[in-house]
C-alpha positions in Angstrom: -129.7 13.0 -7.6 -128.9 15.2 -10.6 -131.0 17.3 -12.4 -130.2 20.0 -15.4 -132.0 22.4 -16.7 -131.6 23.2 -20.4 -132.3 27.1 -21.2 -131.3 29.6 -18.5 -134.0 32.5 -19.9 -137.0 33.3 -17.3 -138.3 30.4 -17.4 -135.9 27.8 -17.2 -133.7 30.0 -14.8 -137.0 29.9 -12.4 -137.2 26.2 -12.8 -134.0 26.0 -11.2 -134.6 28.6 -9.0 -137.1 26.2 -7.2 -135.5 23.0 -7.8 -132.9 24.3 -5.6 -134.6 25.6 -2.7 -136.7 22.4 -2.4 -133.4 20.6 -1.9 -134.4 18.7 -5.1 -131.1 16.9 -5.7 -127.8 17.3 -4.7 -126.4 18.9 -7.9 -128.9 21.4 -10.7 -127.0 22.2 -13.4 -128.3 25.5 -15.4 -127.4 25.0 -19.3 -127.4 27.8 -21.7 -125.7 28.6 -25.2 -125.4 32.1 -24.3 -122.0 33.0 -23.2 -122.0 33.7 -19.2 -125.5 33.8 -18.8 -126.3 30.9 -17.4 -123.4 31.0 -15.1 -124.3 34.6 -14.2 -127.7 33.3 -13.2 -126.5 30.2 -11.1 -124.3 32.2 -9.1 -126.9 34.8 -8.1 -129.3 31.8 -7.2 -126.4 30.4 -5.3 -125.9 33.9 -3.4 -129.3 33.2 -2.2 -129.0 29.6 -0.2 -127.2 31.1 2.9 -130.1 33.8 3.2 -132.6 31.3 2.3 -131.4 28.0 3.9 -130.9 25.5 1.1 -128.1 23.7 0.7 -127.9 22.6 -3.2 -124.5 22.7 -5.8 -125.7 24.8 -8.8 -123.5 25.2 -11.2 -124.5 27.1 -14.6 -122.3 26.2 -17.7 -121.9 27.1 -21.6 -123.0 24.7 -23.9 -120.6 21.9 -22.1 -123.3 18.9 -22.2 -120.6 16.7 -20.6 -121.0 19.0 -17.6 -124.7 17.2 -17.4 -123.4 13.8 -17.4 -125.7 11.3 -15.5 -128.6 13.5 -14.7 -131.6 12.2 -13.9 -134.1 14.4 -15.0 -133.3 16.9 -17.4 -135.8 20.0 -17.8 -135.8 21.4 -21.1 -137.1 25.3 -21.4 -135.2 26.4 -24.1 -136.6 28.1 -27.3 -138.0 31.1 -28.7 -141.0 32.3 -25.8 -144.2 34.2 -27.1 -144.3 37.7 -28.3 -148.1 39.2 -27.7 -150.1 38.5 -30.5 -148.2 35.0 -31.2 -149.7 31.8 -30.6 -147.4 28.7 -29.4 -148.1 27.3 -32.7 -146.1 29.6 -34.2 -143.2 28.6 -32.6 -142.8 24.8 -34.1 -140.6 25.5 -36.5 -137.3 27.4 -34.6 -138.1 25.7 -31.5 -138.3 22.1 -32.9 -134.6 22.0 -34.1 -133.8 23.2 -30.4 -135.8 20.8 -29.1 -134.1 17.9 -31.0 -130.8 19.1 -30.8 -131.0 19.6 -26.9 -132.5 15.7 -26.6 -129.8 14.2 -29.0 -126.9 16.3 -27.1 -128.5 15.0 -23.5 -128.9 11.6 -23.8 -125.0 11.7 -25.4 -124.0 11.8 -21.4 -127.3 11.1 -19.9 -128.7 8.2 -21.6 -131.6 7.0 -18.1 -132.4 10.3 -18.0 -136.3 11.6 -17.5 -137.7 14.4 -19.8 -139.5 16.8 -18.9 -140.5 19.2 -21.4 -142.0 23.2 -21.2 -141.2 24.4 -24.5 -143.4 25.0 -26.6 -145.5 24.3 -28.6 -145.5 21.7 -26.0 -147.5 18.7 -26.7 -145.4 18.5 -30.2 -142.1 19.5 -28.5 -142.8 16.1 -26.3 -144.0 14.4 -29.5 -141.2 15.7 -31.0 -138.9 14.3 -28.1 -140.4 10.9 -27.7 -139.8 10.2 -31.5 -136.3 11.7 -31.6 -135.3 9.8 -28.8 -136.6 6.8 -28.7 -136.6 6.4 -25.4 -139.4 4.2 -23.5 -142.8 6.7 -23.3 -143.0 6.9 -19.2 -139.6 8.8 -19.7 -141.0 11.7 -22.2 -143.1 14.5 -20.0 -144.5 17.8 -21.4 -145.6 20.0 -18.4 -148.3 21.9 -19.3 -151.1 20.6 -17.8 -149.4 21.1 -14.4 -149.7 24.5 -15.1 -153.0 24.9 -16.9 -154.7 23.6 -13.8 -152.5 25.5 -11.4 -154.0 28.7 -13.6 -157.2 27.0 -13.3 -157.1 26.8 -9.3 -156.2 30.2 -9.1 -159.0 31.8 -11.1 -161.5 29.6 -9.2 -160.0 31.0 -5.6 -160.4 34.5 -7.3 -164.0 33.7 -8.1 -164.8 32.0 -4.5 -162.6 33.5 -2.8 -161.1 30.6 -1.0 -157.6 30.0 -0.8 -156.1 27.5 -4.3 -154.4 24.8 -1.6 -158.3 24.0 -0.6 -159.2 23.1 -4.3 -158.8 20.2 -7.1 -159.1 21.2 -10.6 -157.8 19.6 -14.0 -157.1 21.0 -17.2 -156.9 18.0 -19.9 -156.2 18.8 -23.9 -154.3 20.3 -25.8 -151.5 23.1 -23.9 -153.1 25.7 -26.2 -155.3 28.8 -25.8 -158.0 27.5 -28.0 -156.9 23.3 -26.9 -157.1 23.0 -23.4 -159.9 21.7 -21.3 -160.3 23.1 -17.8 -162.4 20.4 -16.4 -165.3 22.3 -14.8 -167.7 19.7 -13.7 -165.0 17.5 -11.9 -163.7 21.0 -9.4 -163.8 20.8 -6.2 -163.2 23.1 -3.1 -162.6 20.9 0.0 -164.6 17.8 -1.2 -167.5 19.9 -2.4 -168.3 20.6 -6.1 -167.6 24.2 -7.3 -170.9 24.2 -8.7 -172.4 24.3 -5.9 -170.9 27.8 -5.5 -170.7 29.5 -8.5 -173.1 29.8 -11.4 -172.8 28.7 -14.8 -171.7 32.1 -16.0 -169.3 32.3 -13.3 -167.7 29.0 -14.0 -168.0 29.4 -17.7 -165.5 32.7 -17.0 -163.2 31.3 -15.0 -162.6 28.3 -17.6 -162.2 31.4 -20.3 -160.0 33.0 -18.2 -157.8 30.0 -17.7 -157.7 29.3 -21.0 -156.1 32.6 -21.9 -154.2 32.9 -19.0 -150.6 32.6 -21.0 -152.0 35.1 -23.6 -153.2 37.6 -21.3 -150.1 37.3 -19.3 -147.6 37.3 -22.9 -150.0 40.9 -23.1 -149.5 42.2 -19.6 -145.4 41.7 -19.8 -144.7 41.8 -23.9 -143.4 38.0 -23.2 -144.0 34.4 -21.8 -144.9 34.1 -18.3 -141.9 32.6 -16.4 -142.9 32.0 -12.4 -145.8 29.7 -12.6 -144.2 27.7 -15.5 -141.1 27.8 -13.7 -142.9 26.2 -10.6 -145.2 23.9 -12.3 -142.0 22.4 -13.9 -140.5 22.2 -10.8 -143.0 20.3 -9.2 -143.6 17.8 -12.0 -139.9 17.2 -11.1 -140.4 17.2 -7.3 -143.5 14.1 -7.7 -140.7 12.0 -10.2 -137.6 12.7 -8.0 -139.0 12.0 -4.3 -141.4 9.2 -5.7 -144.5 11.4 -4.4 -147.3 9.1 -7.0 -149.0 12.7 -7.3 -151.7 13.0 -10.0 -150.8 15.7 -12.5 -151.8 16.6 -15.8 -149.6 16.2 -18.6 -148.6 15.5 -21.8 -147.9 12.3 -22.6 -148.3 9.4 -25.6 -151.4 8.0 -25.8 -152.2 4.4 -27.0 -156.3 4.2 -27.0 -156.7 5.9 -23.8 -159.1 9.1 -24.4 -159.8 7.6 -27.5 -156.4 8.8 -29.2 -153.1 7.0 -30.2 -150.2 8.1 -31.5 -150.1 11.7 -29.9 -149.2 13.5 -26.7 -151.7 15.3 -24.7 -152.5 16.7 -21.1 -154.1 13.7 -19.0 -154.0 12.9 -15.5 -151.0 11.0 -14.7 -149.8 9.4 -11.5 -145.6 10.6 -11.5 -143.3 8.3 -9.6 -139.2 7.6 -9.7 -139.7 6.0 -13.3 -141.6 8.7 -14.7 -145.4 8.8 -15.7 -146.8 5.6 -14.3 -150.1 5.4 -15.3 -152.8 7.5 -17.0 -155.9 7.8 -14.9 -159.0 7.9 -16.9 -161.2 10.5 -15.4 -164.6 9.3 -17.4 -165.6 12.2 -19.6 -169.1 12.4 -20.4 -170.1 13.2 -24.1 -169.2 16.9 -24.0 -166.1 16.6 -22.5 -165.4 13.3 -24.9 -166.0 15.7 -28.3 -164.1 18.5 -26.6 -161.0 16.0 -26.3 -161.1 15.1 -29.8 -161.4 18.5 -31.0 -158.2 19.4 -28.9 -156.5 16.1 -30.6 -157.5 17.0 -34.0 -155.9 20.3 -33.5 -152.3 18.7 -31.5 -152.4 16.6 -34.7 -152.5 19.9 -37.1 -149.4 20.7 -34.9 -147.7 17.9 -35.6 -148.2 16.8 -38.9 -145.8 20.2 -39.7 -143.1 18.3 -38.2 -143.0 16.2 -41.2 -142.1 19.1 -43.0 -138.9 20.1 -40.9 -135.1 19.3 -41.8 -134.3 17.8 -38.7 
């Protein structure tokens, strides 16, 4: 197996980071158009495998795409990140020329590759990709959901304090502060619902929290988060490469399921060796239903501005 990585900033370079020390495939390639960088970072990774005990070839290149010839998942984390004060939607318009230029250059060399995509704003980055591509839609994989409701298990252990590897919690929507959906009344901690330990105020802060949690991080460190993105991408990867059928949330196309078409959004999807498999429909009740179409209504905002792009 081969898997690149396209950006080499925090992000990206964490992605690899963990693809390599779960042994992932036998070669990562770290992509970057800065001069050096990404070769600078590979090599300090690399440093890292005889103290650390993995054993994978990562190589980081210059803007040599050939050098990603017949990958089979690609990773793409490049873009501008978030300042404080901006929202992912402000990115659309720098990052979606990346974006398209990164999936054309790919598939030039890769053509079976899987996609998965972090940049953001990412539900119309993997729009964005699907279209551009035209690649078959279980191929096409924004990762934010992993990571909404890896933010979402965290703030719940805070709150219970109970380790995150004893619960289940989904974040559906939108991968937006003001879009996403933590999925309160389906948690649980070891079988059990989380309602049956926390009050409604309780819960209702956690779900606040987590919907924040990029912004108040972008705050804390004057950028994007990089080390739970990083791992979340990392083990979207992990479930498609080792054929693990794990149910995730992310972004993918819709066709009538949630009551949307035409879009990509965070739904629970079982991952497998051919990408997302199948969408499992969780059952909202009315709240949950109106919150999902909200969230859509906003995506499509999002991606209508692609329509205004030179691409």
């Amino acid at each position: 197996m081969k898997i690149t990585v396209v950006g080499a900033g925090a992000v990206g370079a964490t992605t690899a980071d963990n693809i390599a020390r779960k042994e992932l495939a036998a070669e990562v390639v770290l992509l970057d158009i800065k001069e050096g960088f990404a070769e600078g970072k590979a090599l300090d990774m690399f440093q890292t495998a005889a103290l650390l005990g993995w054993d994978t070839k990562l190589t980081g290149v210059t803007n040599d795409y050939s050098r990603t010839a017949n990958s089979n998942v690609v990773v793409i984390t490049s873009g501008l990140p978030r300042k404080p004060g901006m929202t992912r939607e402000e990115l659309i318009g720098v990052n979606a020329g990346i974006v398209k230029s990164v999936v054309d250059n790919i598939l030039k060399y890769s053509p079976d590759a899987i996609f998965v995509i972090v940049s953001n704003p990412m539900d119309t980055m993997t729009y964005l990709a699907l279209k551009a591509s035209g690649l078959p839609k279980n191929r096409i994989i924004g990762m934010g959901g992993a990571l909404d409701s890896a933010r979402f298990k965290c703030y719940l252990s805070l709150a219970m304090n109970v380790s995150p590897n004893d619960l289940h919690a989904s974040v559906i929507g939108g991968h937006g502060d003001t879009t996403m959906i933590p999925l309160k009344r389906l948690a649980t901690w070891n079988g059990t619902p989380v309602t049956n330990y926390l009050d409604a105020a309780t819960l209702d802060k956690v779900a606040a929290d987590t919907m924040v949690g990029g912004a108040t991080l972008t705050g804390l460190l004057g950028t994007s988060a990089w080390y739970a993105p990083g791992a979340a991408s990392a083990a979207v990867v992990e479930s498609i490469i080792r054929d693990e059928k794990r149910v995730i949330p992310c972004s993918v196309l819709l066709e009538g399921e949630y009551g949307q078409s035409d879009i990509c959004m965070g739904v629970p999807v079982v991952l497998g060796k051919t990408g997302w498999e199948k969408i499992i429909d969780y059952k909202l009740n009315e709240e949950e239903q109106a919150l999902f179409s909200k969230s859509a209504d906003a995506v499509r905002n999002m991606n209508n501005v692609l329509s205004t792009l030179s691409l």
